[in-house]
N, C-alpha and C positions, 0 to 999 in steps of 0.2 A: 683641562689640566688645572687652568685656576678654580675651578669647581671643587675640586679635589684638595688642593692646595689647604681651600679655605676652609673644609671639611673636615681636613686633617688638623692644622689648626685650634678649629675647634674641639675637636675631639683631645687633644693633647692639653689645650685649657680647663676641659671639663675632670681629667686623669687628675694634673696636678691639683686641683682646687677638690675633690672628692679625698685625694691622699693625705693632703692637707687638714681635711677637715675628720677623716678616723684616724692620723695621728693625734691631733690633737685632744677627741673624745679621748684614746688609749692613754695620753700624758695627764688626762684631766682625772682621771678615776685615781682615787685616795684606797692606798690599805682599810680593809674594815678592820677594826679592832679584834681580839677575841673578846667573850664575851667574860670573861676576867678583866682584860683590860679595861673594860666597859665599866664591869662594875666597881674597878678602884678607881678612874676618874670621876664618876657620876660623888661617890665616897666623898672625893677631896674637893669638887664644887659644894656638893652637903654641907662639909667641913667651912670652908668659903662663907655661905651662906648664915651661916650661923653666927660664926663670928662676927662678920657684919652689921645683924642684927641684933644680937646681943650687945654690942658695944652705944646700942641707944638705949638699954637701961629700959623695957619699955610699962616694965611690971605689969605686964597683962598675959598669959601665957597661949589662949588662943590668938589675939594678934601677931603676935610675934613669931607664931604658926606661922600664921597666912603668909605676911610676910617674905617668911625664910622662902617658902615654897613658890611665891613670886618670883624671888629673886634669883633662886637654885631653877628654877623652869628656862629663867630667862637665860641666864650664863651658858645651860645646857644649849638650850636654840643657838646662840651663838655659835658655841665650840664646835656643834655638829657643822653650823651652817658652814663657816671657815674649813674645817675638816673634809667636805664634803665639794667645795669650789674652790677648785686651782686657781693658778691666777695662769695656766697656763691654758682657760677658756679663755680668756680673755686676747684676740690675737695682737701680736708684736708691732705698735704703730706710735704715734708723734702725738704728745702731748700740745691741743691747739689754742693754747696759751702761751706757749712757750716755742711750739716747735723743736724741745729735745724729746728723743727716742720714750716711750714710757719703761720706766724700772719694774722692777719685778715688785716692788712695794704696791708702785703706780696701779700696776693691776692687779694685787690682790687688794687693793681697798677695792678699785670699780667692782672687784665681782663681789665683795662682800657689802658693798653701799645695795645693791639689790636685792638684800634682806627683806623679806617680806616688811609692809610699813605695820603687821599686827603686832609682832616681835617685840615692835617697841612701847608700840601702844597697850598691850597687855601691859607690861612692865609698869609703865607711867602712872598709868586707872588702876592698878594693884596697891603702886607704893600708894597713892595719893588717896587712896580709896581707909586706910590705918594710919597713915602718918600728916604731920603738919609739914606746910612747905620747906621748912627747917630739918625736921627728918632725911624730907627726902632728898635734899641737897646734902644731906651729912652721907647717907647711901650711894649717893651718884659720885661721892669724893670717893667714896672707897673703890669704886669701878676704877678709876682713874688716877688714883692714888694722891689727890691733892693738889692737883697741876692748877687750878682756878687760884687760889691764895698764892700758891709759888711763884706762877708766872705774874702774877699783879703784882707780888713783890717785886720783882723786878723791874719792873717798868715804873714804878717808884724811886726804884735804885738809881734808872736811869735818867728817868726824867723827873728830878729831882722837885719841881714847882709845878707837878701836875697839880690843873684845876679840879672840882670836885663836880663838874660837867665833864672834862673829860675821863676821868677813872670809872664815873659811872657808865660810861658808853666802853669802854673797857674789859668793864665787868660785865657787860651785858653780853658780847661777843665771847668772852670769856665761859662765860653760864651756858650758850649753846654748842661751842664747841664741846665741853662739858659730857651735855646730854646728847648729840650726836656721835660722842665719840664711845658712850656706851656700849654702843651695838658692834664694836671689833674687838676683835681679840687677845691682845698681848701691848704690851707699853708701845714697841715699836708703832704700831698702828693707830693706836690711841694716841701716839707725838704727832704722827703726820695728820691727823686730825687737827691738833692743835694748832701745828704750822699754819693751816691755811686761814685759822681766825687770826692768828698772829700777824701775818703779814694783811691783813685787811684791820687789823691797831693800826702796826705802824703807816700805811696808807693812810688812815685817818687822819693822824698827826703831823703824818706830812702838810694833808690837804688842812688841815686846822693851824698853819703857820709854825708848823714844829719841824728840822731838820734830822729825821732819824737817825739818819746815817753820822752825822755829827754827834748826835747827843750820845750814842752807841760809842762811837771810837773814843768821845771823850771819858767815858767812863770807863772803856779798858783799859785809856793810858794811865789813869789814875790808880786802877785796882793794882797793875804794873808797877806803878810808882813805890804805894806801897808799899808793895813785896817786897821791891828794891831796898826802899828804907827799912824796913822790920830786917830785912838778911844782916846787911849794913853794921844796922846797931847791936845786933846778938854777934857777930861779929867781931866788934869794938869792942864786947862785955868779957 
């Protein structure tokens, strides 16, 4: 009977982890587009690409070819690759840094961090292959929308007598969150990207004699303050 027991057991383990795992292929398969829809996205990364490109002025028109075609290739890989991995492969388990649950964010970055490493590396040897290192940071701001100047703004904002040892270390984290953040898909994923260089700043700054959490609060009560006084006085007027 315990033979049986343990038999049965087993076999009830093997059910639920099989059923487990063809729900999850079935949740994981994406609508295919039609091939209209196909070809008005493909259209509006083209469009994407261009602009981009053009906005470097490059006065050379087969560069600027190449280029486009780099970077319209790249976005495409992207968009498919996300399109194409749920984050519902990815199974429902505890982030071991923290030990909370992972978000649905949480795992469609990990499946899309699986991105083939050529993906990126075509991209990089493409831009770098027509453009000066200046270019191709002006390109990688457009992936990203500027977030490397923005967020260093602020961290100026906040830490008001940053040294120019620590900004550079700043900006350096800042540059590869940047270019790793390239390869996802929409802001949302391209912040959470950023989040995890950010919070390895402020780590920094801690460990370099700097109070984050202080210098942070201080600078809201102040933005606060302000407001307070600018109401105040329009107010009074």
């Amino acid at each position: 009977m315990k033979i049986l027991n343990i038999a049965g057991m087993a076999f009830v383990v093997l059910f639920i982890t099989s059923t487990l795992s063809k729900a999850q292929d079935q949740t994981a398969v994406k609508q295919v587009p039609s091939p209209e829809a196909q070809a008005k996205a493909d259209a509006e990364i083209d469009k994407k690409a261009n602009e981009w490109v053009s906005s470097l002025t490059l006065n050379d028109t087969a560069k600027a070819s190449r280029v486009k075609t780099v970077v319209a290739t790249h976005l495409k890989a992207i968009r498919d690759w996300n399109n194409s991995h749920s984050y519902e492969s990815v199974p429902v388990g505890i982030d071991p840094a923290t030990g909370k649950p992972l978000s649905t964010m949480d795992r469609q970055i990990i499946i899309n961090s699986s991105l083939p490493k050529s993906v990126h590396e075509n991209l990089m040897t493409g831009l770098r292959k027509d453009l000066n290192e200046e270019q191709v940071e002006a390109i990688l701001d457009k992936y990203t929308i500027g977030k490397v100047a923005f967020t260093l703004a602020g961290y100026k904002a906040i830490v008001t007598d940053l040294t120019p040892v620590e900004e550079a270390t700043i900006l350096a984290n800042l540059k590869q969150a940047r270019e790793q953040a390239v390869d996802f898909k929409n802001i949302k994923q391209i912040s959470a990207i950023f989040e995890i260089y950010k919070t390895k700043n402020e780590q920094y700054l801690n460990n370099n004699g700097r109070n984050w959490h202080q210098l942070f609060k201080a600078y809201v009560d102040a933005v606060k303050a302000k407001k307070t006084a600018d109401a105040a006085k329009k107010t009074a007027q």
